[in-house]
mmCIF file of the N, C-alpha and C atoms, coordinates in Angstrom:
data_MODEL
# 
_entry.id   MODEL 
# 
loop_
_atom_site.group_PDB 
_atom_site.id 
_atom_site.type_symbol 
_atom_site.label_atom_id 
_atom_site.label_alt_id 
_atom_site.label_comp_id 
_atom_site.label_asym_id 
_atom_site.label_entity_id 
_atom_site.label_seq_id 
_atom_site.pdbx_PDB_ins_code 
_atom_site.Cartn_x 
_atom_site.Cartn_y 
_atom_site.Cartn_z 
_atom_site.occupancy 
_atom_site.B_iso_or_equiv 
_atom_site.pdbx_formal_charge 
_atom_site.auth_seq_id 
_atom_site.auth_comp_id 
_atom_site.auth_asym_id 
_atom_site.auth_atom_id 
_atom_site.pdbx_PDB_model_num 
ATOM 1   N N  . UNK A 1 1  ? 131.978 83.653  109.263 1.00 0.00 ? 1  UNK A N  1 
ATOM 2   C CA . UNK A 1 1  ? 130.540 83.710  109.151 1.00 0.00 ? 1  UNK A CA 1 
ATOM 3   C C  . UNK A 1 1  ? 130.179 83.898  107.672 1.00 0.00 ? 1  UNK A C  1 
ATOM 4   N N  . UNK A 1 2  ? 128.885 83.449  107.450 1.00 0.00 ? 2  UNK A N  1 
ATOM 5   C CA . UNK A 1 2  ? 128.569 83.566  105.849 1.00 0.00 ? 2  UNK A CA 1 
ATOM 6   C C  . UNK A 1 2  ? 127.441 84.300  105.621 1.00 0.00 ? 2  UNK A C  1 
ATOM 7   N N  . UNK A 1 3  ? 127.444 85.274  104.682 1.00 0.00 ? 3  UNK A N  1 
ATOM 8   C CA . UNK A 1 3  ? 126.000 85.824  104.562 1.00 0.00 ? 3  UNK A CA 1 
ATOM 9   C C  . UNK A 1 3  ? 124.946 84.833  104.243 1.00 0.00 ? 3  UNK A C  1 
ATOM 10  N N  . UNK A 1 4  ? 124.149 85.439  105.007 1.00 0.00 ? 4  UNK A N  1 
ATOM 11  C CA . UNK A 1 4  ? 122.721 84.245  104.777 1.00 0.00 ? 4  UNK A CA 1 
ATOM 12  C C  . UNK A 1 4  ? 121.473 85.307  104.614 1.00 0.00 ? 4  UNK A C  1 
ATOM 13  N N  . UNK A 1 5  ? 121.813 86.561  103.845 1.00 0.00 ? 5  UNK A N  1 
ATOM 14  C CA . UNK A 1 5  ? 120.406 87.326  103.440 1.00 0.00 ? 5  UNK A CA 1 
ATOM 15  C C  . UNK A 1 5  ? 119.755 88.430  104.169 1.00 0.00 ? 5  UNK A C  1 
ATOM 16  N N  . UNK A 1 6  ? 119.291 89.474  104.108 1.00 0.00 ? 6  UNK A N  1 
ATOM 17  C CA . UNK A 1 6  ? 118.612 90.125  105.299 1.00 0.00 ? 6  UNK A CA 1 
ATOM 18  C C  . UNK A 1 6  ? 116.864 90.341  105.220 1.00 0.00 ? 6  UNK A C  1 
ATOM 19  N N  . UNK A 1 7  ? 116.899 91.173  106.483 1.00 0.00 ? 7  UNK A N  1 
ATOM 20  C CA . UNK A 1 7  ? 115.673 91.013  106.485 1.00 0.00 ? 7  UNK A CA 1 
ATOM 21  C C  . UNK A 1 7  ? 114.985 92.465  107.569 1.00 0.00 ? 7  UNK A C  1 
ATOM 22  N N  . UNK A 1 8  ? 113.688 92.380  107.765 1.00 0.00 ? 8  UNK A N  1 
ATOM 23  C CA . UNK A 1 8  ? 113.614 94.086  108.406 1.00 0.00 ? 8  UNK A CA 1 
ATOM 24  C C  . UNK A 1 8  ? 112.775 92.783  109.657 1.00 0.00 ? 8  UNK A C  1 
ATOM 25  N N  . UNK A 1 9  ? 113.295 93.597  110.927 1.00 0.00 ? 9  UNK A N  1 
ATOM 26  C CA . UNK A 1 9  ? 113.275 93.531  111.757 1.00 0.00 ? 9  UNK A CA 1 
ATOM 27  C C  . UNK A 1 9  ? 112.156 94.229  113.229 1.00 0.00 ? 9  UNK A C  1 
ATOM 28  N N  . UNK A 1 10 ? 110.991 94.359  112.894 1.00 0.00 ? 10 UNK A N  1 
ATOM 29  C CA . UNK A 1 10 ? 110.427 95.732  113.805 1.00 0.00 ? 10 UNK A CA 1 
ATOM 30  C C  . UNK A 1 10 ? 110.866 97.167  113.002 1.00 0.00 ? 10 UNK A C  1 
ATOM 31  N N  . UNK A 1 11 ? 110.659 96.847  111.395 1.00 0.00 ? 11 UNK A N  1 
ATOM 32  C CA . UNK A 1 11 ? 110.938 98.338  111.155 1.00 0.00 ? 11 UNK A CA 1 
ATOM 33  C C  . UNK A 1 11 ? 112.639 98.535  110.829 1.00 0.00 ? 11 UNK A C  1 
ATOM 34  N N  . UNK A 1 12 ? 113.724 97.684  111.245 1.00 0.00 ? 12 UNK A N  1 
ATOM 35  C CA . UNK A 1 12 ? 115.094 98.003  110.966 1.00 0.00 ? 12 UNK A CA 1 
ATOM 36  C C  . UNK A 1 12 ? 116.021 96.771  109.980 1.00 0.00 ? 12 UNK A C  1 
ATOM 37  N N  . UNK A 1 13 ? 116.725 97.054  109.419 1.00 0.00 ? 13 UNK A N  1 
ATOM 38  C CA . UNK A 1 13 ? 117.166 96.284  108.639 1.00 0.00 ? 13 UNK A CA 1 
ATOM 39  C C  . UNK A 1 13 ? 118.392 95.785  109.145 1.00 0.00 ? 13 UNK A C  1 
ATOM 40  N N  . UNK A 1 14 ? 118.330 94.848  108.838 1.00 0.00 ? 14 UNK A N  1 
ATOM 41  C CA . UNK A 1 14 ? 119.302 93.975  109.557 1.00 0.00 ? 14 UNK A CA 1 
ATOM 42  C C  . UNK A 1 14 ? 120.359 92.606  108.186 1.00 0.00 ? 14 UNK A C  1 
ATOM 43  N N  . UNK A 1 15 ? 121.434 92.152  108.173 1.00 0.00 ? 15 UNK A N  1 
ATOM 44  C CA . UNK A 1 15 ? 121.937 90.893  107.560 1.00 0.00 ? 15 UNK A CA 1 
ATOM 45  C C  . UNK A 1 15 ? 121.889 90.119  108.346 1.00 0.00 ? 15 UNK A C  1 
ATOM 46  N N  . UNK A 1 16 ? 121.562 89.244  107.950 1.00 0.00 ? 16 UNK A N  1 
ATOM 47  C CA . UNK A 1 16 ? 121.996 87.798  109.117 1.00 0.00 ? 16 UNK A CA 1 
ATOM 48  C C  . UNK A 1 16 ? 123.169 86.842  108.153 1.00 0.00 ? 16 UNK A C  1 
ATOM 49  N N  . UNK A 1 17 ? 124.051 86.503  109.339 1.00 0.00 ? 17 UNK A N  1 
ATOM 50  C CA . UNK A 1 17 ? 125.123 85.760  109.207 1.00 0.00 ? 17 UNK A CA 1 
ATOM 51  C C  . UNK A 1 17 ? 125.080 84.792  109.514 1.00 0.00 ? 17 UNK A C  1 
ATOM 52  N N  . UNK A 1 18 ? 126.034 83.196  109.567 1.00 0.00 ? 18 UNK A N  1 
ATOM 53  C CA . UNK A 1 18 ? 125.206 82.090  109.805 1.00 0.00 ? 18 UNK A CA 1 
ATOM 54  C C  . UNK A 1 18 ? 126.618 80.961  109.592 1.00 0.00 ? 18 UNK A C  1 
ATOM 55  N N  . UNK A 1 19 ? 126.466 80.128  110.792 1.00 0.00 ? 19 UNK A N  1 
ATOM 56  C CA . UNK A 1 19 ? 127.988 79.486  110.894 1.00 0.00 ? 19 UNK A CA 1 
ATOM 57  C C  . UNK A 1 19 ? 128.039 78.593  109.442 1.00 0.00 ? 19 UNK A C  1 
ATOM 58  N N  . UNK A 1 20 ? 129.295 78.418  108.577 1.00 0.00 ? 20 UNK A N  1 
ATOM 59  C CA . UNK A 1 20 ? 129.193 78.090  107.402 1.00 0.00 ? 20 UNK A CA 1 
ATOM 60  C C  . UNK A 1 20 ? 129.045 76.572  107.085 1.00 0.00 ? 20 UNK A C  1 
ATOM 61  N N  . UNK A 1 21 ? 129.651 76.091  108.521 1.00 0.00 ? 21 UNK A N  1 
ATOM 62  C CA . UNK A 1 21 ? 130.124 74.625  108.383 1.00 0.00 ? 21 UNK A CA 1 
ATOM 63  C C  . UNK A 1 21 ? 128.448 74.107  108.760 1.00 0.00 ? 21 UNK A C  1 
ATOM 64  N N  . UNK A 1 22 ? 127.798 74.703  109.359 1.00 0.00 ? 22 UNK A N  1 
ATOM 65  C CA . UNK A 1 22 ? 126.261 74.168  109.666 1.00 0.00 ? 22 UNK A CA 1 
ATOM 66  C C  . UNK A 1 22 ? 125.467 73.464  108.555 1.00 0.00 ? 22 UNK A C  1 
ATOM 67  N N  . UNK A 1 23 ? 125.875 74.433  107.421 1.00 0.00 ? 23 UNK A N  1 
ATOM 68  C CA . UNK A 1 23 ? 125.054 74.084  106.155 1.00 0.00 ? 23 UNK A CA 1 
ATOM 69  C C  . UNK A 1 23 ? 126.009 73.395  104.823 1.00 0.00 ? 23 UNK A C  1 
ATOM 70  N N  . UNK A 1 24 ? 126.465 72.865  105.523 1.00 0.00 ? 24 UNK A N  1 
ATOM 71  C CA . UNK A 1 24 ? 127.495 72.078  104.636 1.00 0.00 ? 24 UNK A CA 1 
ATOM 72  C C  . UNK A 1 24 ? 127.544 70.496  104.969 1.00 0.00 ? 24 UNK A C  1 
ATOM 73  N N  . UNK A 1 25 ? 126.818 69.797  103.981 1.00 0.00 ? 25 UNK A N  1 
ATOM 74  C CA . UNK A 1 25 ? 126.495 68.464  103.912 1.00 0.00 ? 25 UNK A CA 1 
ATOM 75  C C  . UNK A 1 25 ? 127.067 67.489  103.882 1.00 0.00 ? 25 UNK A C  1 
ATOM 76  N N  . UNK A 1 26 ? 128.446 67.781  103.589 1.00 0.00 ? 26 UNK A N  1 
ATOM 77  C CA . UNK A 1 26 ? 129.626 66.683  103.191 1.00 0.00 ? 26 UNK A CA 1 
ATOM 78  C C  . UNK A 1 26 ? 130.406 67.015  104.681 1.00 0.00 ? 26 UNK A C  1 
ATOM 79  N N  . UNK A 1 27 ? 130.637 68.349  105.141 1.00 0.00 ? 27 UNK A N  1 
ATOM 80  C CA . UNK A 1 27 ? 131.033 68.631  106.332 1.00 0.00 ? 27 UNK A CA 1 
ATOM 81  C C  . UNK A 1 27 ? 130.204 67.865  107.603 1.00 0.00 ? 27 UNK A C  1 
ATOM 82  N N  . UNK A 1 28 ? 129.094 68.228  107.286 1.00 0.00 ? 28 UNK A N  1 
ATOM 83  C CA . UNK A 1 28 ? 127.828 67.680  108.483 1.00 0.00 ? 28 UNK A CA 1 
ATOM 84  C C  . UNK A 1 28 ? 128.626 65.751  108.478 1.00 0.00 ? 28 UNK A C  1 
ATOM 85  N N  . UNK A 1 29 ? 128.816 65.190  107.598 1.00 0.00 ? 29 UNK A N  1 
ATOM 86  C CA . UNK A 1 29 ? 128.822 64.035  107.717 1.00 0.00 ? 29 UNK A CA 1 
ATOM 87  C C  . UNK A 1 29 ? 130.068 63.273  107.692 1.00 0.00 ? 29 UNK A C  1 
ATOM 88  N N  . UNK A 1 30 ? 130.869 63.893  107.963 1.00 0.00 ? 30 UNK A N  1 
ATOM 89  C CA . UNK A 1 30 ? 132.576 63.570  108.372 1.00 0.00 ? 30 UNK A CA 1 
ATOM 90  C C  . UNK A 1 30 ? 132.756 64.563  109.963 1.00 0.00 ? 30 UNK A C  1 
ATOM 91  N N  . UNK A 1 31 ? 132.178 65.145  110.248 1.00 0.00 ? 31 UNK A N  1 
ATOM 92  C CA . UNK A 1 31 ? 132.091 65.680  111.375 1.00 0.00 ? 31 UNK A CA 1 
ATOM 93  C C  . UNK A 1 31 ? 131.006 66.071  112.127 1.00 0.00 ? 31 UNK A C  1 
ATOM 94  N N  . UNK A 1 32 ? 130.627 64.806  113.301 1.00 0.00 ? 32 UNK A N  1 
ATOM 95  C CA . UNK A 1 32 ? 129.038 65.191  113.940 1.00 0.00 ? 32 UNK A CA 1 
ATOM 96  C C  . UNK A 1 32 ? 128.986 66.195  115.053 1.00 0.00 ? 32 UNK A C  1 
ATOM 97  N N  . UNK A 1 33 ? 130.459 67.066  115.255 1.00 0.00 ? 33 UNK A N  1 
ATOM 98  C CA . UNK A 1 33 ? 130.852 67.800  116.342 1.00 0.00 ? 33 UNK A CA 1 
ATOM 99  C C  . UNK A 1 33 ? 131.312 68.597  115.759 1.00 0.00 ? 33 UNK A C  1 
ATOM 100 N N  . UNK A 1 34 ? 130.914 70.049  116.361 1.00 0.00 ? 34 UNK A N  1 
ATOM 101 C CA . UNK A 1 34 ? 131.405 71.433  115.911 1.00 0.00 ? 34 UNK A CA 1 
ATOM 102 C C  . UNK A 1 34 ? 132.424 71.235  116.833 1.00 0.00 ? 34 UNK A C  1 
ATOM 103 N N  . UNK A 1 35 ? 133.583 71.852  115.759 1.00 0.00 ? 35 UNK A N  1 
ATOM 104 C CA . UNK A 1 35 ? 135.169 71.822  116.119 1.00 0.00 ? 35 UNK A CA 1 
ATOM 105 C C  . UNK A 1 35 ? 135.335 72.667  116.768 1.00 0.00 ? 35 UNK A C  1 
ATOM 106 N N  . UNK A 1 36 ? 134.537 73.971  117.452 1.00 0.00 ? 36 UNK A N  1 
ATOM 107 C CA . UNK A 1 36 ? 134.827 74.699  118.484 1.00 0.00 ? 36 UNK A CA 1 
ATOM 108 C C  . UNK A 1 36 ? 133.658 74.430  119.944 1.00 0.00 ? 36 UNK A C  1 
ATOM 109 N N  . UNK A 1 37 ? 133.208 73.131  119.785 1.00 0.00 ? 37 UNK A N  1 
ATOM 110 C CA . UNK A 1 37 ? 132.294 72.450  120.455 1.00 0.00 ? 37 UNK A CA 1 
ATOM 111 C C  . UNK A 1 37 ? 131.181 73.512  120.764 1.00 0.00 ? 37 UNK A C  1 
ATOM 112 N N  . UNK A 1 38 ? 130.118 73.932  119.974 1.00 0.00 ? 38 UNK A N  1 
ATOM 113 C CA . UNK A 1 38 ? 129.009 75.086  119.845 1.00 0.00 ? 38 UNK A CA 1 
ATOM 114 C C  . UNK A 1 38 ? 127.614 73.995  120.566 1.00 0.00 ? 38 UNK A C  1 
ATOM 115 N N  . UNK A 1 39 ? 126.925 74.459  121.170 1.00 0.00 ? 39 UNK A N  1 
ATOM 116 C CA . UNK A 1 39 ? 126.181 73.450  121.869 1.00 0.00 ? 39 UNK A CA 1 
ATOM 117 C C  . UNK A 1 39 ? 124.753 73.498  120.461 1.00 0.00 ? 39 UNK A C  1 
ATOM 118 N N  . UNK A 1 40 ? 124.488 74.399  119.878 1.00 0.00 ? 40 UNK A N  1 
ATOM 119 C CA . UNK A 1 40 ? 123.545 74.740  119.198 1.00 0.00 ? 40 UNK A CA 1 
ATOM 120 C C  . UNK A 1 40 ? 123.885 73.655  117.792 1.00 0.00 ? 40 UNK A C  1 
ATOM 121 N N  . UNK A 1 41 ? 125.246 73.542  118.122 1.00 0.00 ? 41 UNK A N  1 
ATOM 122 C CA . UNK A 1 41 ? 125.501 72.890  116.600 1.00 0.00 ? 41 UNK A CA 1 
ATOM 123 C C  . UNK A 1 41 ? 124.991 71.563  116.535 1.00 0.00 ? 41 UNK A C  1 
ATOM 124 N N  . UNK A 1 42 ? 124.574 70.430  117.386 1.00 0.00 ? 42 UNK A N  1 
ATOM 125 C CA . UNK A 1 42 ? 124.037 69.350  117.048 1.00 0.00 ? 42 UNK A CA 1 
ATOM 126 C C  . UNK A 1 42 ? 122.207 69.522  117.040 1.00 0.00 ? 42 UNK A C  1 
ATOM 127 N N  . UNK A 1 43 ? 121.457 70.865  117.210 1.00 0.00 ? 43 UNK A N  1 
ATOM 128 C CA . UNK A 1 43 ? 120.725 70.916  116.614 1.00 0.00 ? 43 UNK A CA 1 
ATOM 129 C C  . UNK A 1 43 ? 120.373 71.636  114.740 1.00 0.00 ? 43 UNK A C  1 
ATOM 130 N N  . UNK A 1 44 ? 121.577 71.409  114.689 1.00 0.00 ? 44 UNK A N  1 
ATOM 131 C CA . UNK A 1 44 ? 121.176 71.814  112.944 1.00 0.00 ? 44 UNK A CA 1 
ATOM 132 C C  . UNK A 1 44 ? 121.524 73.688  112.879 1.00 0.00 ? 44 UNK A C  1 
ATOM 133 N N  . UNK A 1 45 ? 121.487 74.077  114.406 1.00 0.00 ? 45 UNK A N  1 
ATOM 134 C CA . UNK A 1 45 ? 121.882 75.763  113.996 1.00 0.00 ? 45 UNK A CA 1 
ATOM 135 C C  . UNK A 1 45 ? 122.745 76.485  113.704 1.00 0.00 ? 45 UNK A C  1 
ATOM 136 N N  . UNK A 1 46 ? 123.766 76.031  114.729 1.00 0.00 ? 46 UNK A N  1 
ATOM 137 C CA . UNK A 1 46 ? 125.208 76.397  114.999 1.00 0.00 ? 46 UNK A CA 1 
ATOM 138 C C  . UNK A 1 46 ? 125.259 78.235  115.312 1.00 0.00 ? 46 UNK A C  1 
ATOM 139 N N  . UNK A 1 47 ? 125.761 78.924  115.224 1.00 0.00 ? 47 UNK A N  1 
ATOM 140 C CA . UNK A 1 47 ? 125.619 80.553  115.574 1.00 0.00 ? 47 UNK A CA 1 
ATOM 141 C C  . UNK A 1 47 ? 125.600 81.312  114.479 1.00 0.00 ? 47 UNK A C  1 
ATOM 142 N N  . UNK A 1 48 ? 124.364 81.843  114.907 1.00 0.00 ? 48 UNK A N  1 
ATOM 143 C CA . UNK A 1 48 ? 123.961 83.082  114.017 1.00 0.00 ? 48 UNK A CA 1 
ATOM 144 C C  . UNK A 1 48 ? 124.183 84.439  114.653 1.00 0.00 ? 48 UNK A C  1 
ATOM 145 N N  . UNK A 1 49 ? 124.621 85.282  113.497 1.00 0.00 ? 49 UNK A N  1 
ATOM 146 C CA . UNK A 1 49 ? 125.004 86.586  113.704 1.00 0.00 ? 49 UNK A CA 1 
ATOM 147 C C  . UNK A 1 49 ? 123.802 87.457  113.162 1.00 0.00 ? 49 UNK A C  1 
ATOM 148 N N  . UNK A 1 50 ? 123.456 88.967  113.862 1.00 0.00 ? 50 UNK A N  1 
ATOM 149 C CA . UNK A 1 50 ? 122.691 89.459  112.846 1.00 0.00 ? 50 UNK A CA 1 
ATOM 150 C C  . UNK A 1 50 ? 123.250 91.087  113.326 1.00 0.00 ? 50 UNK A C  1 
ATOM 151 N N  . UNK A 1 51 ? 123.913 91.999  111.915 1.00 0.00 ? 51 UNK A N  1 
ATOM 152 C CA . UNK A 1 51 ? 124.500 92.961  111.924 1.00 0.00 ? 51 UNK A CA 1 
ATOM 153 C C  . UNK A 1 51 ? 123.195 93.817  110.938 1.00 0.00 ? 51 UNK A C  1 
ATOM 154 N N  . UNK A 1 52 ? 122.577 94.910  111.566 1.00 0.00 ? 52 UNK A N  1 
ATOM 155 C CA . UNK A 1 52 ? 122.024 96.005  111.833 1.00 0.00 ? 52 UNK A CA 1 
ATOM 156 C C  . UNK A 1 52 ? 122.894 96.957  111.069 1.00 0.00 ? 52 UNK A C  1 
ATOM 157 N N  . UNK A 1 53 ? 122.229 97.390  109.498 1.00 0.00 ? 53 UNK A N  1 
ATOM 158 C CA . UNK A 1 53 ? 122.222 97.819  108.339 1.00 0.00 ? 53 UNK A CA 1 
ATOM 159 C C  . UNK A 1 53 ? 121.657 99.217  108.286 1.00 0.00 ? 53 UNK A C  1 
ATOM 160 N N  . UNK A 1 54 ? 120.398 99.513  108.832 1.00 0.00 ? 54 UNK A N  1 
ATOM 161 C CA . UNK A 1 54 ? 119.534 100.783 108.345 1.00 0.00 ? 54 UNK A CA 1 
ATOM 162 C C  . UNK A 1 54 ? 120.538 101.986 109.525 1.00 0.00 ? 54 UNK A C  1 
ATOM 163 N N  . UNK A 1 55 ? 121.080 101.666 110.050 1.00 0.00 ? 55 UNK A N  1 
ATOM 164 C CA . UNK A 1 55 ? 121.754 102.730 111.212 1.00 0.00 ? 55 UNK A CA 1 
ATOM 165 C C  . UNK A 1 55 ? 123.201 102.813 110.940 1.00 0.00 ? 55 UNK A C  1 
ATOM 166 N N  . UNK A 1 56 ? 123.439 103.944 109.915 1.00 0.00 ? 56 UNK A N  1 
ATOM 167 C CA . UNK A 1 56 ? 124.765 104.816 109.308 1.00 0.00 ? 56 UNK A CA 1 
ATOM 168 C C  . UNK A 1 56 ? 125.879 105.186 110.618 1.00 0.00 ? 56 UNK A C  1 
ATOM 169 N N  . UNK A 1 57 ? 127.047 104.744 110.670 1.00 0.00 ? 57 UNK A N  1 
ATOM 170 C CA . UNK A 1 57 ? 127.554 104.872 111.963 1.00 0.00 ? 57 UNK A CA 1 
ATOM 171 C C  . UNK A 1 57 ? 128.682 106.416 111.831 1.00 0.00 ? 57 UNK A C  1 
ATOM 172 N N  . UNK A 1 58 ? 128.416 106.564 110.734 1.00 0.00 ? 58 UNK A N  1 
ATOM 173 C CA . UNK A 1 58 ? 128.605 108.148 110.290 1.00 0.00 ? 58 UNK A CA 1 
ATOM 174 C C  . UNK A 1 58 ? 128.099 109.560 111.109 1.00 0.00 ? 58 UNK A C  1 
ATOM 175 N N  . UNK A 1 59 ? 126.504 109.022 111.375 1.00 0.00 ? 59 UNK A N  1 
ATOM 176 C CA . UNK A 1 59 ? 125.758 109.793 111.770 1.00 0.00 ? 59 UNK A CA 1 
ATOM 177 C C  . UNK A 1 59 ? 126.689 109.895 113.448 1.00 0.00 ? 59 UNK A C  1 
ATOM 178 N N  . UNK A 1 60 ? 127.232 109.369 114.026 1.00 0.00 ? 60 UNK A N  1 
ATOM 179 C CA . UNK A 1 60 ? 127.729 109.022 115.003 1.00 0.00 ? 60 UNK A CA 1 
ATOM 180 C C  . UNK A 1 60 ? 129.064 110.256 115.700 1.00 0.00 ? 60 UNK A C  1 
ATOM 181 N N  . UNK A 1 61 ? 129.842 110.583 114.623 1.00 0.00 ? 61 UNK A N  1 
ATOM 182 C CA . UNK A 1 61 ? 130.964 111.033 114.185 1.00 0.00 ? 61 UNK A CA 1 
ATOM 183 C C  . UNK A 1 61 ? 131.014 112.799 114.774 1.00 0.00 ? 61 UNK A C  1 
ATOM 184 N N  . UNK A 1 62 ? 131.356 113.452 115.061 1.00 0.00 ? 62 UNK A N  1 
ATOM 185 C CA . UNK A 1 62 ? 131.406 114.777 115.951 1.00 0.00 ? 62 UNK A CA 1 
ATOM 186 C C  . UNK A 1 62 ? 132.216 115.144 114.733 1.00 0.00 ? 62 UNK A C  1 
ATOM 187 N N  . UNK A 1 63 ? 132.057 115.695 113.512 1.00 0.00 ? 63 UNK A N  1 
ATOM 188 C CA . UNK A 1 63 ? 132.843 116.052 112.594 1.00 0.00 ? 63 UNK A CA 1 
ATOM 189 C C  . UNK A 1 63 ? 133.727 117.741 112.705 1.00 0.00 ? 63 UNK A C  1 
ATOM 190 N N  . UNK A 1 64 ? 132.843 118.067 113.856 1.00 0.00 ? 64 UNK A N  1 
ATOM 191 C CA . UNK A 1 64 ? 133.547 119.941 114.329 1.00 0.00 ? 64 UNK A CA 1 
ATOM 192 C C  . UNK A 1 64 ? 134.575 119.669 115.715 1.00 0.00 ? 64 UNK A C  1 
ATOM 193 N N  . UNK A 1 65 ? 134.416 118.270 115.909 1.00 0.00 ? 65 UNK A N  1 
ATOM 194 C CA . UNK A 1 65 ? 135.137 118.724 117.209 1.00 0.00 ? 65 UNK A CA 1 
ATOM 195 C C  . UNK A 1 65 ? 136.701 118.550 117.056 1.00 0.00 ? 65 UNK A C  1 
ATOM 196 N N  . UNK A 1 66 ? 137.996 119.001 117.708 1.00 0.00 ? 66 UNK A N  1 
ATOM 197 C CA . UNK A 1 66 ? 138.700 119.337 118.100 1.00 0.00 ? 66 UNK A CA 1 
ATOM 198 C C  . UNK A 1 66 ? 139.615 118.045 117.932 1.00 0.00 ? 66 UNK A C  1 
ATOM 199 N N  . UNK A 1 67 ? 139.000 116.658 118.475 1.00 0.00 ? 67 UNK A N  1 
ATOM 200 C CA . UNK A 1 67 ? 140.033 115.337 118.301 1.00 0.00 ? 67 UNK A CA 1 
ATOM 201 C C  . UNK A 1 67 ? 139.782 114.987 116.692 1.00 0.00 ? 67 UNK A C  1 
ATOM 202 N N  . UNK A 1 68 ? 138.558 115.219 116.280 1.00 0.00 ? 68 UNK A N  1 
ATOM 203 C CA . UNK A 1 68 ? 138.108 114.714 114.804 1.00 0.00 ? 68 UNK A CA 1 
ATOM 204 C C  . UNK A 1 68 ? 139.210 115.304 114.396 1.00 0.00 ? 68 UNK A C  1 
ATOM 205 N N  . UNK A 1 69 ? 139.235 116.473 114.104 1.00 0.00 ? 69 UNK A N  1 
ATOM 206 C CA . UNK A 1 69 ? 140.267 117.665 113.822 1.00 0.00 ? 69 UNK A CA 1 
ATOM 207 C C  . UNK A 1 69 ? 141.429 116.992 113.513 1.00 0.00 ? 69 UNK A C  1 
ATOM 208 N N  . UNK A 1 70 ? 142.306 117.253 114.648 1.00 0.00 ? 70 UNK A N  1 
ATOM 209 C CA . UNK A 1 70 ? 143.442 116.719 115.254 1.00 0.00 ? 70 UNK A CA 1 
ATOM 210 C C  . UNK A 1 70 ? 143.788 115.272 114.374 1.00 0.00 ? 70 UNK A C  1 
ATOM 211 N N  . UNK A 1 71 ? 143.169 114.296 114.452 1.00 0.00 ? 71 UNK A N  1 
ATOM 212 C CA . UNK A 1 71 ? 143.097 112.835 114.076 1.00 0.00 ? 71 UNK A CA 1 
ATOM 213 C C  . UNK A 1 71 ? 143.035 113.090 112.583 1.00 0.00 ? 71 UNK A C  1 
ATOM 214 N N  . UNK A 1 72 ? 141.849 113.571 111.698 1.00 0.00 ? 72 UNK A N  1 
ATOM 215 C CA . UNK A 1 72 ? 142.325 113.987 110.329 1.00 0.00 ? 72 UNK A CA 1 
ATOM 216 C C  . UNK A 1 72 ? 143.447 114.511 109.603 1.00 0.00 ? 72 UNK A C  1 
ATOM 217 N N  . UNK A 1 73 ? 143.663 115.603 110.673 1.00 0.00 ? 73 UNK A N  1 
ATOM 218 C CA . UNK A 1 73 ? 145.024 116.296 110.304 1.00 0.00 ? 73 UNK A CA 1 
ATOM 219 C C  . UNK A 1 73 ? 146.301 115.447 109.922 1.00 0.00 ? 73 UNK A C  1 
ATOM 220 N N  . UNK A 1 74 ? 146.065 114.487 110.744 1.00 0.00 ? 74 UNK A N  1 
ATOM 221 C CA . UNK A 1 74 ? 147.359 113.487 110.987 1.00 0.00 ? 74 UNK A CA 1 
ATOM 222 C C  . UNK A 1 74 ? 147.142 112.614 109.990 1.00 0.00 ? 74 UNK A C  1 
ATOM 223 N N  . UNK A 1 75 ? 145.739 112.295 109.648 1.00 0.00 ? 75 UNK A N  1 
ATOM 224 C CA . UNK A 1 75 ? 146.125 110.542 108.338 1.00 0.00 ? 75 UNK A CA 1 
ATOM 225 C C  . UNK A 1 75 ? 146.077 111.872 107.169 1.00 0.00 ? 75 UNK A C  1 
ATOM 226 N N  . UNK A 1 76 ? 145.534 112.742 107.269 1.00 0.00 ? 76 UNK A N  1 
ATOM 227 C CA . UNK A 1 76 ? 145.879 113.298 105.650 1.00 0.00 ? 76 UNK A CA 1 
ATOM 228 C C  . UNK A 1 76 ? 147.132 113.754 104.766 1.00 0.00 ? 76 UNK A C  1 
ATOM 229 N N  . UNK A 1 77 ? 148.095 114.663 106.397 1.00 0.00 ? 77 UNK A N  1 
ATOM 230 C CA . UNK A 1 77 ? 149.499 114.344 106.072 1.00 0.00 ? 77 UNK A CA 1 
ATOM 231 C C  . UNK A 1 77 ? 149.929 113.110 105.782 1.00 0.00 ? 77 UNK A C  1 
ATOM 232 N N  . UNK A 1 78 ? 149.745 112.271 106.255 1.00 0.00 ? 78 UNK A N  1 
ATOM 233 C CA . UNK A 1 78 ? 150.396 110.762 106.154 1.00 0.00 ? 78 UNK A CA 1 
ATOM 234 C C  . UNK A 1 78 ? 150.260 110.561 104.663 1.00 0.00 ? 78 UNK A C  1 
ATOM 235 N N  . UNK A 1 79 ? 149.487 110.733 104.208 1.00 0.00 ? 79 UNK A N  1 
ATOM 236 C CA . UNK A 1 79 ? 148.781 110.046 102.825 1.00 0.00 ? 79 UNK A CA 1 
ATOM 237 C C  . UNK A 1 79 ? 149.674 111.057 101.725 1.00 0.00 ? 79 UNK A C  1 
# 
């Protein structure tokens, strides 16, 4: 997938991603069929991704509990 820019969404920020071979002109015209046969691809779209930026997956993380613990303990020895 290729970055293709972001943008806010209802308030959230978001990247959008964007199949690479879609926008590729010399590609478009040696090949009129997406090689993983994408139905969207003979209208000019092909698949877009959009990965959700403003939401830290940190915030997510139980940093007191007991497996966090446990699991740190172990890559820090390692290291």
């Amino acid at each position: 997938m290729r970055y293709w820019g972001r943008f806010k969404d209802r308030g959230k920020l978001r990247l959008k991603f964007i199949y690479p071979i879609t926008h590729s002109k010399s590609f478009r015209k040696s090949n009129p069929y997406c090689p993983m046969w994408h139905p969207k691809f003979l209208n000019g779209k092909g698949c877009t991704a959009y990965l959700r930026v403003d939401e830290d997956i940190r915030e997510r993380i139980n940093y007191g509990s007991e497996e966090f613990k446990k699991i740190y303990n172990l890559r820090t020895g390692s290291e």
